[in-house]
C-alpha positions as semicolon CSV with decimal commas, in nm:
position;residue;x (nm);y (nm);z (nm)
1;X;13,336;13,768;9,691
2;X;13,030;13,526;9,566
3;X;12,855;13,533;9,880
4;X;12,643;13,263;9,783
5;X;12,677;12,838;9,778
6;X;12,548;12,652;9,581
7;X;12,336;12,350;9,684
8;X;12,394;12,162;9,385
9;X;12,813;12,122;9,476
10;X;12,697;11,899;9,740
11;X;12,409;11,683;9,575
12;X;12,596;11,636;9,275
13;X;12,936;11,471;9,471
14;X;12,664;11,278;9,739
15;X;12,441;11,149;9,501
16;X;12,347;10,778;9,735
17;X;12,331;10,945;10,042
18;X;12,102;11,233;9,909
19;X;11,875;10,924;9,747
20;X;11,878;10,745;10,082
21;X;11,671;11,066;10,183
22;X;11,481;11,101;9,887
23;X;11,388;10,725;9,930
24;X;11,290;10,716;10,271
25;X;11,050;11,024;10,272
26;X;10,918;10,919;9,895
27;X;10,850;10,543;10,030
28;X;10,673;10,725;10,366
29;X;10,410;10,927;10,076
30;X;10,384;10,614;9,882
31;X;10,327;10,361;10,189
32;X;10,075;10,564;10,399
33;X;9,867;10,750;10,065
34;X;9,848;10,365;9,879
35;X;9,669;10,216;10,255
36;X;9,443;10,525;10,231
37;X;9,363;10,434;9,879
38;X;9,291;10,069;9,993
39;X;9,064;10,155;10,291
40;X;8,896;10,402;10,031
41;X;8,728;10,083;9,882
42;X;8,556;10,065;10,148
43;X;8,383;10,392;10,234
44;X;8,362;10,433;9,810
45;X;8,170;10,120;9,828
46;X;7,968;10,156;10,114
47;X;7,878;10,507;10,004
48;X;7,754;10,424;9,689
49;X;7,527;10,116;9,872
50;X;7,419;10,350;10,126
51;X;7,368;10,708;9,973
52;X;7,374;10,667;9,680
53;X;7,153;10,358;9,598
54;X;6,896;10,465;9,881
55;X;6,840;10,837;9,679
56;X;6,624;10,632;9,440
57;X;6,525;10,324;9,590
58;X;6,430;10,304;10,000
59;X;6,265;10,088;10,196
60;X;6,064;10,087;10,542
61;X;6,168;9,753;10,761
62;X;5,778;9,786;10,985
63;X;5,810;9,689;11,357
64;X;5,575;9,491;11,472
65;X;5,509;9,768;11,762
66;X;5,383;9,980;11,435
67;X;5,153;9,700;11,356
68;X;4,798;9,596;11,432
69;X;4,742;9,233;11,405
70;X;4,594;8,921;11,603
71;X;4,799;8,595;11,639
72;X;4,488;8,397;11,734
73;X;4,351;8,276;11,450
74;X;4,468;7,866;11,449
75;X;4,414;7,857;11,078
76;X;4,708;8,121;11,005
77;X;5,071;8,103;11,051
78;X;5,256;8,330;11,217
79;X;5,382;8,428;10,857
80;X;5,068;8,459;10,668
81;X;4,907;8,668;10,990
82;X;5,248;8,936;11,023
83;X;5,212;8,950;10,627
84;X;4,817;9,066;10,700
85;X;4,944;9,300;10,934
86;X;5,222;9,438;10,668
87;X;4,987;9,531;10,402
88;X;4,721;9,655;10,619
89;X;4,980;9,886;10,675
90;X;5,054;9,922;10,329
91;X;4,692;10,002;10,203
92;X;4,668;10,250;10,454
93;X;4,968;10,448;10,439
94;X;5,124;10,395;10,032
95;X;4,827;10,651;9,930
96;X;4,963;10,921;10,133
97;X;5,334;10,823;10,090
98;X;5,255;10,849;9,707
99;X;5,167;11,216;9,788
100;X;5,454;11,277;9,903
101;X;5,756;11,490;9,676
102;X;5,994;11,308;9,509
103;X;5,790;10,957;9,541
104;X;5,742;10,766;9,203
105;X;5,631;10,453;9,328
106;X;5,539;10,206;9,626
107;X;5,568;9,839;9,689
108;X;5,552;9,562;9,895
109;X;5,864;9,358;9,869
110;X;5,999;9,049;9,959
111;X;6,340;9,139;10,042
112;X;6,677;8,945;9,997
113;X;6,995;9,035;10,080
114;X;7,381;8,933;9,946
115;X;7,626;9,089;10,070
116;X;7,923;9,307;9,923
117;X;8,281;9,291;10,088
118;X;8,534;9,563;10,053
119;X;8,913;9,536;10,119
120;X;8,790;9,558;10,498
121;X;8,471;9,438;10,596
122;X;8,140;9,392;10,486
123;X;7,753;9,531;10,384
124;X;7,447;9,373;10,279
125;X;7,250;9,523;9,998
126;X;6,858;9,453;9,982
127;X;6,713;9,241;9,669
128;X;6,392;9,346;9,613
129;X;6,132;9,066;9,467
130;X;5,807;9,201;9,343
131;X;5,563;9,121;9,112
132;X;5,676;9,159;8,718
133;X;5,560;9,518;8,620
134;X;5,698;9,650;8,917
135;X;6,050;9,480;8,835
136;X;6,002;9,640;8,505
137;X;5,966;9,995;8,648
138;X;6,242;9,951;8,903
139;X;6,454;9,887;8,629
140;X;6,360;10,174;8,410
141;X;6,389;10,404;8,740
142;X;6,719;10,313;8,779
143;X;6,832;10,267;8,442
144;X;6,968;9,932;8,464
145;X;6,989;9,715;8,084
146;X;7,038;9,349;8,079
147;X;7,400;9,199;7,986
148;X;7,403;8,891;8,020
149;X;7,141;8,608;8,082
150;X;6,796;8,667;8,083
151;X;6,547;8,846;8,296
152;X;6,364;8,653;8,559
153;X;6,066;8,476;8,425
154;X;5,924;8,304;8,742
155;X;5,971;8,410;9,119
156;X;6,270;8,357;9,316
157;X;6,458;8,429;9,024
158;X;6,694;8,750;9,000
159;X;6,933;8,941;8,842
160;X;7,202;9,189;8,980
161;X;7,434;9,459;8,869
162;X;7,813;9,323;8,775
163;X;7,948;9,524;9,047
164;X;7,745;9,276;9,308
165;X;7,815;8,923;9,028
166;X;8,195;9,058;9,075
167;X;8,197;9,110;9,438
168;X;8,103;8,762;9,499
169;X;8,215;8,581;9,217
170;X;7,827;8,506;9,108
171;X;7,791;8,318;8,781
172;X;7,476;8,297;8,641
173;X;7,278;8,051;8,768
174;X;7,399;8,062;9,101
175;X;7,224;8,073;9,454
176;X;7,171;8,413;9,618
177;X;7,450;8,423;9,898
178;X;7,172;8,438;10,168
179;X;6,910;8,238;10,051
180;X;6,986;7,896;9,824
181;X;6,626;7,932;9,681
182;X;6,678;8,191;9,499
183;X;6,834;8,210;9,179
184;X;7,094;8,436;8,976
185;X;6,932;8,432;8,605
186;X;7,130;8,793;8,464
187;X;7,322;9,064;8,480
188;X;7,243;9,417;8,491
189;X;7,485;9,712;8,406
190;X;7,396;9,966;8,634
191;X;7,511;10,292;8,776
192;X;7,457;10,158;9,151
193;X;7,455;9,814;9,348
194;X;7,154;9,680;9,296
195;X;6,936;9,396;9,202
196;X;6,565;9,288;9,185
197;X;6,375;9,012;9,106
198;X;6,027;8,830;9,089
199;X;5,836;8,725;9,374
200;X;5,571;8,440;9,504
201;X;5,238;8,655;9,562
202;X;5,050;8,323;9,656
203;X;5,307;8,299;9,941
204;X;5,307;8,523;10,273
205;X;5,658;8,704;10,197
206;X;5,933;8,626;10,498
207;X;6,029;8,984;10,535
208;X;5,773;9,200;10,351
209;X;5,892;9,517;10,348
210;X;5,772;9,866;10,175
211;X;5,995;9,941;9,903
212;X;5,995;10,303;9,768
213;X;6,069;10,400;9,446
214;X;6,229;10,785;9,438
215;X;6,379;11,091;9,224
216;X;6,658;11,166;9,508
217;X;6,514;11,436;9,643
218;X;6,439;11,261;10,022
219;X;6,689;11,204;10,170
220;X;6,455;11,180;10,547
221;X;6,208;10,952;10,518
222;X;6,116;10,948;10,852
223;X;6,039;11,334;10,804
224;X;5,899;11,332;10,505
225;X;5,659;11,105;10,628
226;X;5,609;11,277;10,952
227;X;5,508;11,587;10,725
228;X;5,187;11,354;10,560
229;X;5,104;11,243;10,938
230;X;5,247;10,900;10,900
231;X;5,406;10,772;11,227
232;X;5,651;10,530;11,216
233;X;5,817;10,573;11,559
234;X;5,948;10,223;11,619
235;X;6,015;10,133;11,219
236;X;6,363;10,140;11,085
237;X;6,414;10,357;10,755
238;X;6,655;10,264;10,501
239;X;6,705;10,614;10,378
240;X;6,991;10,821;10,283
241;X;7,016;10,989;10,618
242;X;7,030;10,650;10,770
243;X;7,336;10,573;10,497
244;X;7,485;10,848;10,604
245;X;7,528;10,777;10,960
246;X;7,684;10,454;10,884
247;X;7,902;10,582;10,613
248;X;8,041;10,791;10,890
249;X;8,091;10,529;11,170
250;X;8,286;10,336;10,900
251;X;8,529;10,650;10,795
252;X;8,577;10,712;11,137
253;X;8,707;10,357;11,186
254;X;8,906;10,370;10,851
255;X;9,069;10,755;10,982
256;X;9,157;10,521;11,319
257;X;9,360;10,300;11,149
258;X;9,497;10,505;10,865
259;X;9,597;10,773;11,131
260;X;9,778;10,471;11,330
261;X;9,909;10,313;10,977
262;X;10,094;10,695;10,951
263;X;10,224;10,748;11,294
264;X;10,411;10,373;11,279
265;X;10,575;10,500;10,947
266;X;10,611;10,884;11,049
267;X;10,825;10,712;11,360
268;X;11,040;10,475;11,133
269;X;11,109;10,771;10,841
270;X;11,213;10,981;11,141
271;X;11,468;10,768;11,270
272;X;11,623;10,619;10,963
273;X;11,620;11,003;10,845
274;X;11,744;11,131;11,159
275;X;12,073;10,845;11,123
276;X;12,133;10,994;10,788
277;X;12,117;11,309;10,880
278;X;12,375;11,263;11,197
279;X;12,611;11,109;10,934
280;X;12,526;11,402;10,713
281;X;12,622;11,677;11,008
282;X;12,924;11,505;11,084
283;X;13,074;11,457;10,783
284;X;13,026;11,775;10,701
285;X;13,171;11,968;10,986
286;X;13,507;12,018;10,821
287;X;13,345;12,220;10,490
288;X;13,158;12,439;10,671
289;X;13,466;12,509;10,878
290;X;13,657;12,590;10,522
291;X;13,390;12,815;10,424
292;X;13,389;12,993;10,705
293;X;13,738;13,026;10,656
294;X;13,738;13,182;10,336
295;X;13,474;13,478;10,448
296;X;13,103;13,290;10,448
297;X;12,909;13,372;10,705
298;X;12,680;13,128;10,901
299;X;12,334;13,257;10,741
300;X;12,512;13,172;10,368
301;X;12,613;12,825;10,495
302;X;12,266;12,797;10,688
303;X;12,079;12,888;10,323
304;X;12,316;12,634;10,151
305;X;12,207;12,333;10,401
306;X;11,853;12,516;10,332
307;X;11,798;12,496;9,978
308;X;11,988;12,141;10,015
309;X;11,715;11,995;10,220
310;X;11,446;12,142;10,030
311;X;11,557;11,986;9,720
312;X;11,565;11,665;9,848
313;X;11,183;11,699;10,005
314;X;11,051;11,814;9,651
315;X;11,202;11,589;9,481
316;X;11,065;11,315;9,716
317;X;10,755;11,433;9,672
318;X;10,743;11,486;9,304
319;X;10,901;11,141;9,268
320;X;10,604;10,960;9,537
321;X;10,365;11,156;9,341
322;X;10,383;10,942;9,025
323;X;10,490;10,586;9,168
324;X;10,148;10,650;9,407
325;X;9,928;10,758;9,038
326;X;10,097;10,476;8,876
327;X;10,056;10,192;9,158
328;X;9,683;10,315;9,197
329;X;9,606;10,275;8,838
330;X;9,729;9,944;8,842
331;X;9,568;9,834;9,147
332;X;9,215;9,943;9,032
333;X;9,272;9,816;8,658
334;X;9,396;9,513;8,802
335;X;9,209;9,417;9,140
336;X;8,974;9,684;9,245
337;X;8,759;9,692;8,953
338;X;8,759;9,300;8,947
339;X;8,643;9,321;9,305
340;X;8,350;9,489;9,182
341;X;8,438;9,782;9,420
342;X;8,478;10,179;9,410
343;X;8,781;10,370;9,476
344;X;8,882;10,735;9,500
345;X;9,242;10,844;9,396
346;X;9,233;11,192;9,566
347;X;9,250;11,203;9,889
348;X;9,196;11,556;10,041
349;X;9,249;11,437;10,412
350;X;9,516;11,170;10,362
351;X;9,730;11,437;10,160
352;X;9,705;11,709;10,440
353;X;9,818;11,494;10,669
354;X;10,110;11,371;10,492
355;X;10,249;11,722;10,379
356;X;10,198;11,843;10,794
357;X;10,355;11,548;10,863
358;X;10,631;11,635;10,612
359;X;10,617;11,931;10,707
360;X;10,683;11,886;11,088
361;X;11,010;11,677;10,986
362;X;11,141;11,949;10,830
363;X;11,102;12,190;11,048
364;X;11,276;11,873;11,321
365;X;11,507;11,886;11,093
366;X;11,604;12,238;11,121
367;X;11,720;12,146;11,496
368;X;12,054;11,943;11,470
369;X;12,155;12,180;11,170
370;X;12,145;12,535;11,379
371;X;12,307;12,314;11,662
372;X;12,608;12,238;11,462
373;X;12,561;12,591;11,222
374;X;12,659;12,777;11,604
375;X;12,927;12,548;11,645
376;X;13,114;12,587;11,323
377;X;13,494;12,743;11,337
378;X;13,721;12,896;11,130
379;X;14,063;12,669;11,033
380;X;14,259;12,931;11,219
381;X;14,020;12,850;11,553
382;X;14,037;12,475;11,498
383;X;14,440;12,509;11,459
384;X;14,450;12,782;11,792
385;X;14,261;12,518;11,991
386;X;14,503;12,220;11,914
């Protein structure tokens, strides 16, 4: 005798309740891998403001602890006097930060700041103003070619990449987010967010700060420094390593919610799976009962419900697979992009923890089938015990 059932007897004749489980587990792939993707605009985002942008372009904020100056002068402000302070600073310590490996170029900048929101939450990015050959070389550095408008021409005037004019809806001519004095004059295309402008040297900047130009090779500026004898203990460093450690506060948060997003849904395909699948065992006590009758044994009816249930996960899979490629496409052709934000499609994480998690079900799964699989009798049994 054929000693072997095929799985495809039962799809075939219970095709809608076979696609209520392919359904379920296919909209539990699609619901918690498409969140992922949304919270990925975020750390995308952030990581190209933070560690990516700061590889070429960094900036010390100087504490006043790290400064020498003398607010007793009545015939300064408290502006023009801090400023003093800032590029005594400056001519003492760009020579030797010019020394240093991977350093093109050093500045003092007046620094802006709009910010850039993602899906969830928000960043600032710094808007450098300097004078206008130092514009011009920050631009060449980072390869950025005008668009649209015009470069700016007198200070307080900027332009900024279309990633940043998208984020916030900018049109030219507009204010600068934080500051209404400064204006929007073009648009860059540029490989990172950023933006520069022109600044008033017969002004005390606001918030001078040194801006340094770089080839990505520091990614410490605090040690890199430290190397040339330049401390900075109480100064903050906008520096990739600085980037980094905020990139990873804000993944941690996103992994919090996604991982909270996924046990909500894990709990909901469980149930509505588990339902089926009582339906399922019931239903089909009375075939397994005839083919034990006619001479299968349990482990042939146990490979039968097997192969069965392995179908229909595949097939879930295969099917969440391309509605979750499709549905991402159309999200970042359609509003990602024209948020001016980054995503990433693959997720390495996200997809582990979906296939465990699919993976776990299964093996749940497994439990009500051997349950009933040791119960199963033979027609002659059933008919003894009536």
């Amino acid at each position: 005798m054929k000693q072997k059932i095929s799985a495809f007897y039962y799809i075939k004749n219970n095709k809608r309740r076979i696609a209520v489980l392919v359904i379920s587990l296919s909209l539990f792939f699609i619901a918690i891998y498409i969140a992922s993707f949304l919270l990925s605009t975020t750390s995308e985002t952030f990581h190209s403001v933070l560690e990516e942008t700061t590889k070429y372009v960094q900036y010390i904020e100087l504490d006043s602890d790290d400064l020498e100056y003398d607010f007793s002068d009545p015939d300064k402000t408290d502006i023009q006097i801090y400023m003093e302070a800032v590029r005594g600073k400056y001519d003492e310590i760009a020579p030797v930060i010019k020394e240093c490996e991977g350093v093109l170029d050093v500045y003092i900048a007046e620094v802006e700041y709009t910010y850039i929101g993602s899906i969830v939450g928000n960043w600032y990015v710094e808007i450098p103003l300097v004078t206008e050959s130092q514009m011009e070389n920050m631009l060449e550095k980072m390869n950025a070619k005008l668009i649209d408008g015009r470069f700016p021409q007198s200070y307080n005037e900027v332009v900024l990449d279309r990633g940043l004019m998208k984020n916030y809806g900018y049109q030219i001519g507009d204010s600068l987010s934080q500051n209404e004095n400064v204006k929007v004059v073009g648009v860059i295309d540029c490989e990172y967010y950023f933006g520069c402008g022109l600044a008033n040297e017969e002004e005390a900047f606001h918030n001078p700060e040194i801006c340094i130009l770089l080839d990505g090779k520091i990614s410490d500026l605090r040690a890199a420094l430290k190397e040339k004898g330049i401390e900075l203990e109480h100064s903050k460093m906008i520096d990739v390593k600085n980037g980094e450690v905020n990139v990873k506060d804000i993944e941690n948060q996103i992994s919090n919610s996604t991982s909270l997003i996924q046990i909500g849904f894990m709990v909901i395909v469980f149930i509505l799976v588990t339902i089926v699948n009582i339906s399922y065992l019931r239903d089909r006590q009375s075939e397994w009962c005839l083919y034990s009758s006619i001479g299968y044994g349990r482990k042939t009816i146990y490979c039968s419900i097997l192969r069965e249930m392995i179908f229909t996960f595949i097939s879930s899979l295969f099917i969440a697979v391309v509605i979750s490629l499709a549905a991402m496409k159309i999200l970042d052709l359609v509003v990602i992009q024209n948020m001016g934000l980054k995503c990433t499609y693959f997720m390495k994480e996200t997809l582990i923890q979906i296939l465990s998690a699919f993976v776990v079900l299964f093996g749940l799964l497994q439990i009500p089938v051997r349950i009933e699989i040791y119960h199963i009798k033979t027609i002659d049994a059933i008919d003894d015990d009536m």
